[in-house]
C-alpha positions as CSV (number, residue, x, y, z in Angstrom):
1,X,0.0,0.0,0.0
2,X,1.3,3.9,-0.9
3,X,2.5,5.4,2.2
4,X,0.2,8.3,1.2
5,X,-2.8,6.3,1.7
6,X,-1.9,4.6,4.9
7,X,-1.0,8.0,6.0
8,X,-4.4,9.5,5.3
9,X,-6.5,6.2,6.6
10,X,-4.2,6.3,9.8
11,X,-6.3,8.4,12.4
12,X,-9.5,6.3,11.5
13,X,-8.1,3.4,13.1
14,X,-6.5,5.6,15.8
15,X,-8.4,4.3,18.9
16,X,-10.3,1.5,17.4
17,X,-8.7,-1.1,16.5
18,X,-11.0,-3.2,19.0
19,X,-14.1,-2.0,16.6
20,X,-16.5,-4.9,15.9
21,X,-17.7,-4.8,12.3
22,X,-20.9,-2.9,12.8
23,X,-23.3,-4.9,10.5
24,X,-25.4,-7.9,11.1
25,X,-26.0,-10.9,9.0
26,X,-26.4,-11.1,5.4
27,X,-29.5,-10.2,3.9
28,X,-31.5,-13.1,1.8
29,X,-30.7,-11.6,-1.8
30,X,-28.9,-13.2,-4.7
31,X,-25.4,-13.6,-3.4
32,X,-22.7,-16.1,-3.2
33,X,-22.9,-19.1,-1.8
34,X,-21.0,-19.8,1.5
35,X,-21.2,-16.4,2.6
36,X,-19.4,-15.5,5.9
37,X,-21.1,-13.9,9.2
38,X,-17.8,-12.7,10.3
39,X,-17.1,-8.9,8.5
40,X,-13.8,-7.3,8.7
41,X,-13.2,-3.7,10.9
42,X,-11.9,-1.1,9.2
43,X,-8.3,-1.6,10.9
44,X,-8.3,-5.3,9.8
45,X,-9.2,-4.7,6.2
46,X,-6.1,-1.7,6.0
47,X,-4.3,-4.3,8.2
48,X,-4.8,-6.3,4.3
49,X,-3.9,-4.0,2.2
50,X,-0.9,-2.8,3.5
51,X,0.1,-6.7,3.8
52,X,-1.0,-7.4,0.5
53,X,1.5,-7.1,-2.9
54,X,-1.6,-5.4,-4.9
55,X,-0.5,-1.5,-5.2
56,X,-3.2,0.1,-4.2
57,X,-3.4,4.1,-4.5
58,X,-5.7,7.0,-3.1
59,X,-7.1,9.9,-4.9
60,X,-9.7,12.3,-4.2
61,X,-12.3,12.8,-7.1
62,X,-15.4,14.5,-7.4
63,X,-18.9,12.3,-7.4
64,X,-21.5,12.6,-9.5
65,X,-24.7,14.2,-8.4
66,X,-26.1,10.6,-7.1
67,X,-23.3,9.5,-5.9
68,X,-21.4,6.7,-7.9
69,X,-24.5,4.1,-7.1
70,X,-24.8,3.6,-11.1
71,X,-20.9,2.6,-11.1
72,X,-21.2,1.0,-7.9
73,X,-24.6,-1.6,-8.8
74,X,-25.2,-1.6,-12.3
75,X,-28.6,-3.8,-13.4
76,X,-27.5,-6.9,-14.5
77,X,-30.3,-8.2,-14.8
78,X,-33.6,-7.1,-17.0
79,X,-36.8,-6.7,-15.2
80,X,-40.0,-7.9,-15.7
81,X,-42.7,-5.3,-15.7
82,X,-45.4,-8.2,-14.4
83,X,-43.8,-10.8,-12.4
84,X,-45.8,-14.4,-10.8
85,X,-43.8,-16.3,-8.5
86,X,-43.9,-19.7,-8.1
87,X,-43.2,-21.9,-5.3
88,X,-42.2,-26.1,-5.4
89,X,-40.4,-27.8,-3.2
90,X,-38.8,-25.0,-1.0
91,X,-37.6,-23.1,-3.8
92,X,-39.1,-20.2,-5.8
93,X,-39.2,-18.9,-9.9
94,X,-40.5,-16.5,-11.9
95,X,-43.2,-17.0,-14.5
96,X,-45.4,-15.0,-16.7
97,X,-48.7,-14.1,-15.3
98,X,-51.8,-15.7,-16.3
99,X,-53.3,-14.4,-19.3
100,X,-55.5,-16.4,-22.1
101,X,-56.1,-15.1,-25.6
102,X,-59.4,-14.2,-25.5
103,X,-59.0,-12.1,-22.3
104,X,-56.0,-10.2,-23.8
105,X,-58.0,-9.7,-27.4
106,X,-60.8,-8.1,-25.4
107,X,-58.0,-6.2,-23.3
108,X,-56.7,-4.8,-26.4
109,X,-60.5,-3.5,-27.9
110,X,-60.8,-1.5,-24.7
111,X,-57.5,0.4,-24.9
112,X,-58.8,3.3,-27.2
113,X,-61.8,3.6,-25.4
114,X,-59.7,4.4,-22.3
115,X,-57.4,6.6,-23.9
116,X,-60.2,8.7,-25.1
117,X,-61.4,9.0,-21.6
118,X,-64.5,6.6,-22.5
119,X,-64.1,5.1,-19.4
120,X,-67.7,3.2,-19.2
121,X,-67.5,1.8,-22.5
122,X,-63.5,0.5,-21.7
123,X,-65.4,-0.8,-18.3
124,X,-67.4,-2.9,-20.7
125,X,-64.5,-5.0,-22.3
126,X,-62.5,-5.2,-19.3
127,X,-65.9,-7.1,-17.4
128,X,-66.1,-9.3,-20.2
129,X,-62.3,-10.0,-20.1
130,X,-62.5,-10.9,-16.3
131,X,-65.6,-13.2,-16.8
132,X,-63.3,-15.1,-19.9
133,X,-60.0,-15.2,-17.3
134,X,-61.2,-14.9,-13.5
135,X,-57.5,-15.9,-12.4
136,X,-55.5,-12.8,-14.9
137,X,-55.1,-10.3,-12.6
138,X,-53.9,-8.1,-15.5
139,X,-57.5,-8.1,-16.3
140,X,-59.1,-7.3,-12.7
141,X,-56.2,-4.4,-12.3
142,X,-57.6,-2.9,-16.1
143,X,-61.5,-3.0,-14.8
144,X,-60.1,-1.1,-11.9
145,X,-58.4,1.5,-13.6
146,X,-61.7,2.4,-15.6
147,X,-63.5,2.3,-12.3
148,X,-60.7,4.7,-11.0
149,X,-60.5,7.0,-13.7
150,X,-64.7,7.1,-13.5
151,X,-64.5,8.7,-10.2
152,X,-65.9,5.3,-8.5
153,X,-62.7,4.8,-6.4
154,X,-65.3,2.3,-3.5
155,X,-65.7,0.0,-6.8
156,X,-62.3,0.1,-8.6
157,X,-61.1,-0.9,-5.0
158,X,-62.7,-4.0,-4.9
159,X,-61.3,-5.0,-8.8
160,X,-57.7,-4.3,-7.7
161,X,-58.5,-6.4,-4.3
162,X,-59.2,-9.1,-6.1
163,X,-56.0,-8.8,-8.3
164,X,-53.9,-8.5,-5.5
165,X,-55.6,-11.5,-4.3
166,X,-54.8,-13.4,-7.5
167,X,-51.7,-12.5,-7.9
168,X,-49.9,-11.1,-4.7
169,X,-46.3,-11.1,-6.0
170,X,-47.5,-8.3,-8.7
171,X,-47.0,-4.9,-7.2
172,X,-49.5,-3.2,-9.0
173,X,-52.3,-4.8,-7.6
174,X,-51.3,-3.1,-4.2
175,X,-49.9,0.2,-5.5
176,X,-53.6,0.6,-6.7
177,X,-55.3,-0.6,-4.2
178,X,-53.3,2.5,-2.0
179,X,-54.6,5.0,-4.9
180,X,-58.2,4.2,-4.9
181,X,-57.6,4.1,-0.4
182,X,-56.3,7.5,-1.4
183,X,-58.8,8.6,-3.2
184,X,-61.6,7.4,-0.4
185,X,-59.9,8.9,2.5
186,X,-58.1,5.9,4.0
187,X,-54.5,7.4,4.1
188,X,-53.5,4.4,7.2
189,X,-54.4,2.3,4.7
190,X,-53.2,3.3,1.4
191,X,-50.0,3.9,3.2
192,X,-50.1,-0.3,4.1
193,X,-50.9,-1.4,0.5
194,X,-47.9,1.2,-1.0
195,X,-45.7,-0.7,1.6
196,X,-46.7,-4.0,-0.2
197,X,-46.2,-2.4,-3.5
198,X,-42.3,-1.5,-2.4
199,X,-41.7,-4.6,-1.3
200,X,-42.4,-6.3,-4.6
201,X,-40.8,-3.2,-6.5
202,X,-38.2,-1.2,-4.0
203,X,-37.5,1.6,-6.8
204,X,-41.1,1.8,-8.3
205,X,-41.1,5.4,-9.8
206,X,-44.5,5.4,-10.2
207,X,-45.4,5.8,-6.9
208,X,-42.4,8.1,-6.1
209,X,-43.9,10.5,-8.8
210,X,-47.0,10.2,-7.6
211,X,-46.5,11.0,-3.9
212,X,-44.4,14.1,-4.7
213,X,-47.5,15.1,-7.6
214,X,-50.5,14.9,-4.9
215,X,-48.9,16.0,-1.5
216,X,-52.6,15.2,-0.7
217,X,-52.1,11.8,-0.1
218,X,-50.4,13.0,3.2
219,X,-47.0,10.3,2.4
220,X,-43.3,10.8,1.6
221,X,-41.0,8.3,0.4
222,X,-37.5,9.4,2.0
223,X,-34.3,9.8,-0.1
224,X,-31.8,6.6,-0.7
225,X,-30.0,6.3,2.7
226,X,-26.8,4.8,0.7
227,X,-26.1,7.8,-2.1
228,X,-22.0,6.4,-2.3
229,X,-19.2,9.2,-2.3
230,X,-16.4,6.7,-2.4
231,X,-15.9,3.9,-4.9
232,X,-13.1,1.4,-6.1
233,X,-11.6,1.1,-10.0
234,X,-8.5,-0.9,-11.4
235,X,-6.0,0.5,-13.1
236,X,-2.6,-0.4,-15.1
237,X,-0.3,-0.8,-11.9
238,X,-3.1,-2.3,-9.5
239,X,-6.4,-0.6,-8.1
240,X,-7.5,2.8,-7.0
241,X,-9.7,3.8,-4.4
242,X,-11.3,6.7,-5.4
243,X,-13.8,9.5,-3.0
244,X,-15.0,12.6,-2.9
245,X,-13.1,15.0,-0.2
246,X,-16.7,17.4,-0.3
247,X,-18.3,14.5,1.9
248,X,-15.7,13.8,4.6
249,X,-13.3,11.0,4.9
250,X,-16.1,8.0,6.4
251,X,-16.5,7.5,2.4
252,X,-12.1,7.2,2.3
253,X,-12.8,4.4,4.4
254,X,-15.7,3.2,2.0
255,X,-13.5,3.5,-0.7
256,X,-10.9,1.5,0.5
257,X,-12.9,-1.3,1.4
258,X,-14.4,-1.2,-2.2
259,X,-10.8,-1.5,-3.0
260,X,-10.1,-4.3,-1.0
261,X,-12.8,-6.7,-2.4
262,X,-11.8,-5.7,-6.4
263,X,-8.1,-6.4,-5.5
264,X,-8.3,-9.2,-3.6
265,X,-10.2,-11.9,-5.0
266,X,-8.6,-14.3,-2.1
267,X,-10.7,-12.2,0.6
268,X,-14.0,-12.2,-1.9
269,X,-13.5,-16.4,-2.1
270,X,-12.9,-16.1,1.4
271,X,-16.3,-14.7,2.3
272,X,-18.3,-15.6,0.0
273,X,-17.2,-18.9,-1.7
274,X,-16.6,-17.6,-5.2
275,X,-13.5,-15.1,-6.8
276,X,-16.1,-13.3,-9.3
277,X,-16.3,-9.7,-8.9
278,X,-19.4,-9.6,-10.8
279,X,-21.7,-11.4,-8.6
280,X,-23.9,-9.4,-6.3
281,X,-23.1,-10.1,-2.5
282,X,-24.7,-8.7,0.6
283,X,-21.5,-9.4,2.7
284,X,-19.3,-6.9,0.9
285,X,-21.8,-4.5,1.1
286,X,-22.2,-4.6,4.8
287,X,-18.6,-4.9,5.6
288,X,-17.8,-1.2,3.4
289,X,-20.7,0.0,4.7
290,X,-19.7,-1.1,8.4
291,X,-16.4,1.1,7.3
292,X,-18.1,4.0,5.8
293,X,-19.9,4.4,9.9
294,X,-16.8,3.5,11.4
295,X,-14.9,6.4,9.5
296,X,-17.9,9.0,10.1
297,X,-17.7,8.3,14.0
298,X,-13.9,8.3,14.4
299,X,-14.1,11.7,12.1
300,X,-17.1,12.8,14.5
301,X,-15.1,12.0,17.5
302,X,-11.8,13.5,16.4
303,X,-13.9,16.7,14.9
304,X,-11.8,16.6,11.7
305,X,-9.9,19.7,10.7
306,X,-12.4,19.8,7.7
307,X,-15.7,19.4,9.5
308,X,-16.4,22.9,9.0
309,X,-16.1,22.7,5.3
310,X,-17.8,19.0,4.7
311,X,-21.4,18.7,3.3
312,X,-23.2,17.0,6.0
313,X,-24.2,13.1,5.4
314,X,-27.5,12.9,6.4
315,X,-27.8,9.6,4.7
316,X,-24.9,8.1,7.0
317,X,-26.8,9.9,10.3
318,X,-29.4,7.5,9.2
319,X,-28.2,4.4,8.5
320,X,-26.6,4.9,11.9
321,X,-30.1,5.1,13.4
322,X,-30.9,1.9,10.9
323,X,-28.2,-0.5,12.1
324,X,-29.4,0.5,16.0
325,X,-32.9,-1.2,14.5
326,X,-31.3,-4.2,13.2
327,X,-32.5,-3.0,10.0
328,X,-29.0,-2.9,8.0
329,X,-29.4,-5.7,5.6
330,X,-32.8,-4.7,4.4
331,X,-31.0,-1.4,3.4
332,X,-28.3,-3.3,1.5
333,X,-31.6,-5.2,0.0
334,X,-34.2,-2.1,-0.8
335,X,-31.1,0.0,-2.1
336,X,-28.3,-1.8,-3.8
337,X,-29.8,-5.7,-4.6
338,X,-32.5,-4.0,-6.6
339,X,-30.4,-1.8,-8.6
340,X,-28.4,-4.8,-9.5
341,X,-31.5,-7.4,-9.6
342,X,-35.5,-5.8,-9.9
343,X,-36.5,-8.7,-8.9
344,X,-34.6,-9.7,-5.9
345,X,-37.3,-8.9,-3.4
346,X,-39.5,-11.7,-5.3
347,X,-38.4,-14.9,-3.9
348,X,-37.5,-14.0,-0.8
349,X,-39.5,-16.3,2.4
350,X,-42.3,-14.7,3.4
351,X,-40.9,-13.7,6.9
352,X,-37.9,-11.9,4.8
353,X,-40.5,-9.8,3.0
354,X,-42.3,-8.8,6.7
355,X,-38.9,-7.6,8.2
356,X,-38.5,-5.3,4.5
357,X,-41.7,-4.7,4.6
358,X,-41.3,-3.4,8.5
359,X,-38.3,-1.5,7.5
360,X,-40.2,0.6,4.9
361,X,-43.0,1.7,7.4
362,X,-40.5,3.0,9.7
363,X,-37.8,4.1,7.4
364,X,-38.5,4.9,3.8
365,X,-42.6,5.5,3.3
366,X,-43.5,8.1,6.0
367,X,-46.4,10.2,6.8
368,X,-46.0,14.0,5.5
369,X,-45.0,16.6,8.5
């Protein structure tokens, strides 16, 4: 390891190097197999790089807007816009929903009548598509809509009910069934049934748009908790760890154990059971975030020479607050496993999806001040 860098990283290890590795277990999402409980401190992961022959160099650069999240957890993985899960033998898949082709032909004769704002006459096909199919719930969600759109919000509630009902992996059933709650008055409610819809779809920008469009609804979603101002890249002599100075040095200490886990495919094997750098894991995620609150409460405690000058982290005051809840992993799952997989949330257990579910009423979807 450069001197340089040691020398920076130096007094956030100054008085903890007893510092457990903050995180908990692993969160349920596609990850390795094999993966390891036991996360590495900050001092022990510096302890590695300076032991290590990798070269491994510091620089400060500036971060985009969002943070390097895009760089960070790209989508690997395409996503499908209407999921069904199904469950055999302990394990889960994807499949299509149900559809047959006379409900989707009598679908497809209602669709200019509902862009046209003939909303009865659309209400007409979409009955006679849910008495051809009674299981598509694509059908149920469409007779909804026109009940919605009608201004009969008591009625399109029970359509989208019964969807959700149907099919209860399919997040739109429940994101309507919180508009049409909206609509009636029933904000505890339609708060409940927009939790279910993030759960099934963490990053749904339709309900983000709508929530900041009709402040009515009396519900925020809060911004990402993890926006990333440190990040890891290789280059010709070894691998960089690269962060932005604006946001204070907890996100140096992100950086390098981004770093750490690209340049060392011994320590990835290690806790995870495979080398690849391009498979998602929960473990490296907690142990550099563990780092990132490690470095932002050694910098708190030593008030840092450039504390007046740093943009506050709000984001890091409240993951701070999360990991108290022993809520951590379903951070690592809501923000960075759907990036990199929409679907991840999909075939979790059911007692996974209460605990993110949980997390999102007390963290992310919040009643407006």
């Amino acid at each position: 390891m450069h001197r340089s860098f040691l020398f920076l990283l130096l007094p956030l290890t100054f008085g903890c190097a007893t510092t457990p590795a903050t995180p908990r277990a692993a969160a349920p999402v596609q990850a390795a197999p094999a993966e390891k409980k036991g996360l590495l401190s900050l001092p022990e992961i510096l302890q590695r790089m300076e032991a290590s022959p990798v070269k491994y160099e510091l620089g400060e650069k500036d971060s985009p807007p969002d943070g390097w999240a895009d760089t960070l957890w790209p989508q690997r993985i395409p996503p499908l816009p209407y999921a069904r899960v199904v469950r055999e033998g302990g394990s889960a898949t994807l499949a299509p929903p149900h559809e047959t082709p006379e409900s989707e032909r009598l679908l497809a004769e209602a669709e200019p009548h509902f862009k046209d704002n003939r909303f009865d006459e659309a209400a007409k096909f979409y009955a006679r598509a849910t008495e051809a199919c009674p299981t598509c719930a694509n059908a149920w969600i469409f007779r909804g809509d026109a009940a919605l759109f009608a201004a009969r919000p008591e009625e399109a509630l029970g359509y989208y009910r019964k969807a959700a009902e149907l099919n209860p992996d399919d997040y739109r059933g429940h994101f309507f069934m919180g508009h049409a709650l909206s609509r009636l008055g029933r904000r505890a409610e339609a708060r409940e049934a927009f939790a279910s819809a993030l759960v099934l779809n963490p990053r749904l920008p339709t309900l983000r748009t709508l929530l900041k469009k009709y402040s009515g609804f009396g519900l925020v979603i809060t911004p990402d908790v993890v926006v990333p101002r440190g990040m890891a890249e290789r280059t010709e002599t070894g691998v960089a760890a690269r962060y932005d100075g604006h946001y204070g040095t907890a996100w140096l200490a992100f950086a390098a154990c981004k770093a750490l886990w690209l340049g060392e495919p011994s320590h990835r094997k290690e806790m995870t059971g495979s080398d690849s750098d391009t498979q998602f894991t929960s473990t490296e995620e907690l142990e550099c975030l563990g780092a990132a609150l490690t470095g932002y409460e050694v910098a708190k405690e030593q008030k840092d020479a450039d504390a007046d000058t740093t943009i506050p982290d709000k984001g890091l005051e409240r993951l701070e607050r999360i990991v108290e809840a022993g809520m951590v992993d379903m951070v690592v799952l809501f923000e960075l496993a759907s990036r990199v997989h929409p679907q991840a949330t999909l075939t979790m257990s059911d007692d996974a999806r209460q605990r993110l579910r949980a997390y999102i009423l007390e963290f992310v979807l919040l009643e407006r001040d």
